[in-house]
C-alpha positions in Angstrom: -14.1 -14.9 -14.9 -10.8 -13.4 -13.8 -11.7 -9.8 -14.7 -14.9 -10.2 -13.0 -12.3 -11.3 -9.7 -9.8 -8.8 -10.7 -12.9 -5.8 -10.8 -14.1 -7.5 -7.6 -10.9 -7.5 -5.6 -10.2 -3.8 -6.6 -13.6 -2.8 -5.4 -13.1 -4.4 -2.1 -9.2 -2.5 -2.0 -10.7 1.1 -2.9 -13.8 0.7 -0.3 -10.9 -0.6 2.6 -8.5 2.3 1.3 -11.2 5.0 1.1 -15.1 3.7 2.1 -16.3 5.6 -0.7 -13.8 4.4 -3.8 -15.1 1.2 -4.3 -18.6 2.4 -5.4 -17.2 5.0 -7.0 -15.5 2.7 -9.4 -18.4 1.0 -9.7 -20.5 4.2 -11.1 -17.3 5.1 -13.3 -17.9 1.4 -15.0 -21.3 2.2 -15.2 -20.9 5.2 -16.9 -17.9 4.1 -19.6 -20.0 0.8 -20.3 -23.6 3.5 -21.2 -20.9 5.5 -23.4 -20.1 2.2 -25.1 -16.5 2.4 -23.8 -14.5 -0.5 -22.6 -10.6 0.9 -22.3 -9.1 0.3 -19.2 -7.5 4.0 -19.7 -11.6 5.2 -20.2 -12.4 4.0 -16.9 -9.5 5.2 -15.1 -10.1 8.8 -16.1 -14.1 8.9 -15.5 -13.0 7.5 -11.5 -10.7 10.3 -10.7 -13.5 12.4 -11.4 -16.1 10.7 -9.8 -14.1 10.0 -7.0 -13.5 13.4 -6.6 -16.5 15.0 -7.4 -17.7 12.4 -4.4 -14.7 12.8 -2.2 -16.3 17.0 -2.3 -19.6 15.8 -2.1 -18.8 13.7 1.2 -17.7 16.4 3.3 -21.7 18.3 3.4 -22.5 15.0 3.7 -20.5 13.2 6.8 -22.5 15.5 8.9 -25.5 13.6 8.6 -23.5 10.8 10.3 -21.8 13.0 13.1 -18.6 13.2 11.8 -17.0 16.8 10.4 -13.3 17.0 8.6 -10.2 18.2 10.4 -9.3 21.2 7.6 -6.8 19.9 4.5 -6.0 23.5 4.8 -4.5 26.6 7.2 -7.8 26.8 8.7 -7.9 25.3 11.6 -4.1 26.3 12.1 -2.6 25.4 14.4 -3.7 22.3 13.7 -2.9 20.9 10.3 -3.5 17.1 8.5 0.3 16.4 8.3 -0.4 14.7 4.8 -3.0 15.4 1.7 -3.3 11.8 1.4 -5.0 11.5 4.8 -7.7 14.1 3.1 -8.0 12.4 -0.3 -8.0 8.9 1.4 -11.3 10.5 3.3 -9.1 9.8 6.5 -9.7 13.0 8.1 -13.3 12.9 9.9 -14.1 12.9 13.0 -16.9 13.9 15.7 -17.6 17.2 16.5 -16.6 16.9 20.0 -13.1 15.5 18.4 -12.7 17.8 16.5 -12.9 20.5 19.4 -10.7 18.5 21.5 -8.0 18.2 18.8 -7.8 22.0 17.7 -7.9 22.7 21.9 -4.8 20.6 21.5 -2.9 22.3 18.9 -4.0 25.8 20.7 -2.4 24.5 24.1 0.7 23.5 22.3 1.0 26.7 20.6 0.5 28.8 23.5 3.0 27.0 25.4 5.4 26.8 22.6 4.7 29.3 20.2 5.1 28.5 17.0 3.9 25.3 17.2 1.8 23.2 14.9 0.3 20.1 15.9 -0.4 17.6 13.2 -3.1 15.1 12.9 -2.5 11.9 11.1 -5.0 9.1 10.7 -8.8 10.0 12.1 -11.6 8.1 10.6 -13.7 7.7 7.5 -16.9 9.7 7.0 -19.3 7.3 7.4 -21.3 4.4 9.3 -19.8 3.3 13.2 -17.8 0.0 12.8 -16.5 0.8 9.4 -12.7 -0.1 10.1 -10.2 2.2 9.1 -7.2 -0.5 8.5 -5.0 -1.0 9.8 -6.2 0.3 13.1 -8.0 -1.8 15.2 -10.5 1.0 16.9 -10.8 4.0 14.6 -14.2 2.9 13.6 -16.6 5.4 15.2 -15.5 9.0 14.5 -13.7 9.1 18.3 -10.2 8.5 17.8 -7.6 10.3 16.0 -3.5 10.2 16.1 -1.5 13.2 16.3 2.4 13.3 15.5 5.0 13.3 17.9 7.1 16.6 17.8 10.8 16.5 16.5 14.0 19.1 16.7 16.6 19.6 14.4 19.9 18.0 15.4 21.2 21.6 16.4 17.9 21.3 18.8 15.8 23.5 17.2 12.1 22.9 17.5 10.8 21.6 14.0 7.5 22.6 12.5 5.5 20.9 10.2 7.9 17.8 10.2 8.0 14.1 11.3 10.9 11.5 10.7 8.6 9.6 8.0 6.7 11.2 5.2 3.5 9.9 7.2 4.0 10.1 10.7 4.0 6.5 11.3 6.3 3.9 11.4 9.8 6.2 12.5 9.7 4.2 16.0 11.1 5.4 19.3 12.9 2.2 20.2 12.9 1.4 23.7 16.0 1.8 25.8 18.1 -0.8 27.6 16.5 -1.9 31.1 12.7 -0.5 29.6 9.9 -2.9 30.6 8.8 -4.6 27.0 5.2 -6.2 27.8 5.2 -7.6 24.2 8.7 -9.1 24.3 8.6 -12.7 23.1 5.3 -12.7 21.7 4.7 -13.8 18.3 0.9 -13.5 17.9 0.0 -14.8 14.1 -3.3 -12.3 14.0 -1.2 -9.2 14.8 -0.7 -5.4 14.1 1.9 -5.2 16.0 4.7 -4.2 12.9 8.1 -3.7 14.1 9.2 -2.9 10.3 12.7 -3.5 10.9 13.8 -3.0 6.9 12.2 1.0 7.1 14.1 2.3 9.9 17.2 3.0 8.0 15.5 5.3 5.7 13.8 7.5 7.7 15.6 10.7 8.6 17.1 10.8 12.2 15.7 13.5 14.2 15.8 13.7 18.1 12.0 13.6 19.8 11.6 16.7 21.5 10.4 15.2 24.7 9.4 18.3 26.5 6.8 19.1 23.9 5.5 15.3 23.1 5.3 15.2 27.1 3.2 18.1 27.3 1.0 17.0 24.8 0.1 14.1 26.3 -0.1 15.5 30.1 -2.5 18.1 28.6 -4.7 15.3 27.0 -4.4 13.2 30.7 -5.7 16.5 32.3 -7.2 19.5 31.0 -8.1 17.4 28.1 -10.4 15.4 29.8 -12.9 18.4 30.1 -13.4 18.0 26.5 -13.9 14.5 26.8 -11.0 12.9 26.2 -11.1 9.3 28.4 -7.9 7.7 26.6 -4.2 8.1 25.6 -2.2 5.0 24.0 1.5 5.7 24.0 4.0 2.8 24.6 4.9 1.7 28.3 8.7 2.8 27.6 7.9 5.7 26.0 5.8 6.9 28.9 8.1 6.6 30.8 10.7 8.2 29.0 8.9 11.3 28.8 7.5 11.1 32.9 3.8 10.9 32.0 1.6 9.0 33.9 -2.4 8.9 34.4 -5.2 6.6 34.6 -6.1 7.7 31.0 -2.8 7.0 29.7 -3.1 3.5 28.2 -1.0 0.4 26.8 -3.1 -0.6 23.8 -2.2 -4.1 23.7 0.4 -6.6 22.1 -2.0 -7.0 19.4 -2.4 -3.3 17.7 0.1 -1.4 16.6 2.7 0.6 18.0 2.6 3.3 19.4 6.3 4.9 19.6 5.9 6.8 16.8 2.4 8.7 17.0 -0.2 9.4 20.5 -3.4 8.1 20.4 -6.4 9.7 21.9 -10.2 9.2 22.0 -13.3 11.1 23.6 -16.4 9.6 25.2 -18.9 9.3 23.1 
């Protein structure tokens, strides 16, 4: 009974990690049990390849379902996942029209400053609107996808290819004394809202560069909106901080995460 609740509980953890893992565990255990197999090791080796072979598979699939991958590699440069884990995760798809926005993006950055790489973070999985994407609250439909803030060097030199945290999350922007904290006192028990206190230490200290993260967003908020984009989540303080200001630029709430370390966008559908 508890390996049957062990198998189940890992099959529910690979399908919220990946969407496709969990069955792809289940066809590895299929396989190893025909072959008359039962080593832990066995199984193991037969998922990676499944999971791989269906991880391949998935991408000349997803566009059956309206959503394409943002490029693992240099194609799409100068727009780049910033981590192969968002691509073997299956993190990476988006719609079409996303997709278009987001290498628009990049282009704009790079024009402006050249040189510049934008770098996409989490996106969505491949398939089937509502699947969650956790821990995001809204990345569920192929729509939304994060993109890194940019960074300098200490000697203020613009940084490529680089955030404060090995994932572009969590290295938070704190807020500055006399910012406006909407979420201050609030201790909501069904929250995303992870201030992560214990990581900060660790991550490496390197200045924003504001003038780039500022135009970024103020392209989004403007000429990005031909493209579809209809909304921005960036913290209040952070907005601020950087003189940005739109109708599209949003506070995403006290109950989803932050958003001082990464900008959020979406397009219509």
């Amino acid at each position: 009974m508890m390996i049957f609740l062990w198998r189940f509980l890992l099959v529910l953890l690979l399908t919220a990690l990946t969407q496709i893992g969990g069955l792809a565990y289940l066809v590895s255990f299929g396989l190893v049990r025909l072959a008359g197999g039962r080593k832990g090791v066995a199984t193991f080796c037969v998922f990676l390849v499944v999971y791989a072979g269906a991880t391949v598979l998935t991408r000349s699939v997803a566009p059956l379902f309206g959503r394409v991958p943002l490029s693992c590699g240099q194609a799409d440069m100068p727009l780049a996942v910033r981590s192969p884990l968002f691509c073997a995760l299956n993190r990476n798809y988006v719609t079409p029209a996303m997709k278009t926005a987001a290498i628009a993006l990049a282009r704009h950055m790079e024009t402006t400053y050249p040189g510049t790489v934008t770098l996409a973070l989490d996106a969505n999985f491949p398939f089937f609107r509502g699947f969650p994407l956790l821990p995001h609250l809204s990345h569920n439909d192929g729509r939304k996808l994060d993109v890194a803030f940019y960074y300098r060097a200490p000697d203020g030199e613009p940084l490529n290819g680089v955030t404060r945290s090995p994932l572009g999350y969590f290295a938070f922007e704190e807020p500055q004394p006399g910012d406006v904290l909407p979420c201050a006192g609030r201790h909501d028990l069904l929250s995303f809202r992870w201030d992560l206190d214990v990581l900060q230490p660790m991550f490496e200290r390197l200045p924003l560069d504001e003038a780039q993260t500022a135009a970024a967003v103020s392209w989004l908020s403007t000429l990005g909106t031909d493209l579809g984009v209809e909304k921005i989540f960036i913290e209040p303080h952070l907005a601020r901080r950087l003189g940005v200001g739109d109708d599209a630029i949003r506070f995403q709430g006290c109950r989803a995460a932050r958003h001082d370390d990464h900008i959020h966008f979406q397009v219509r559908p």
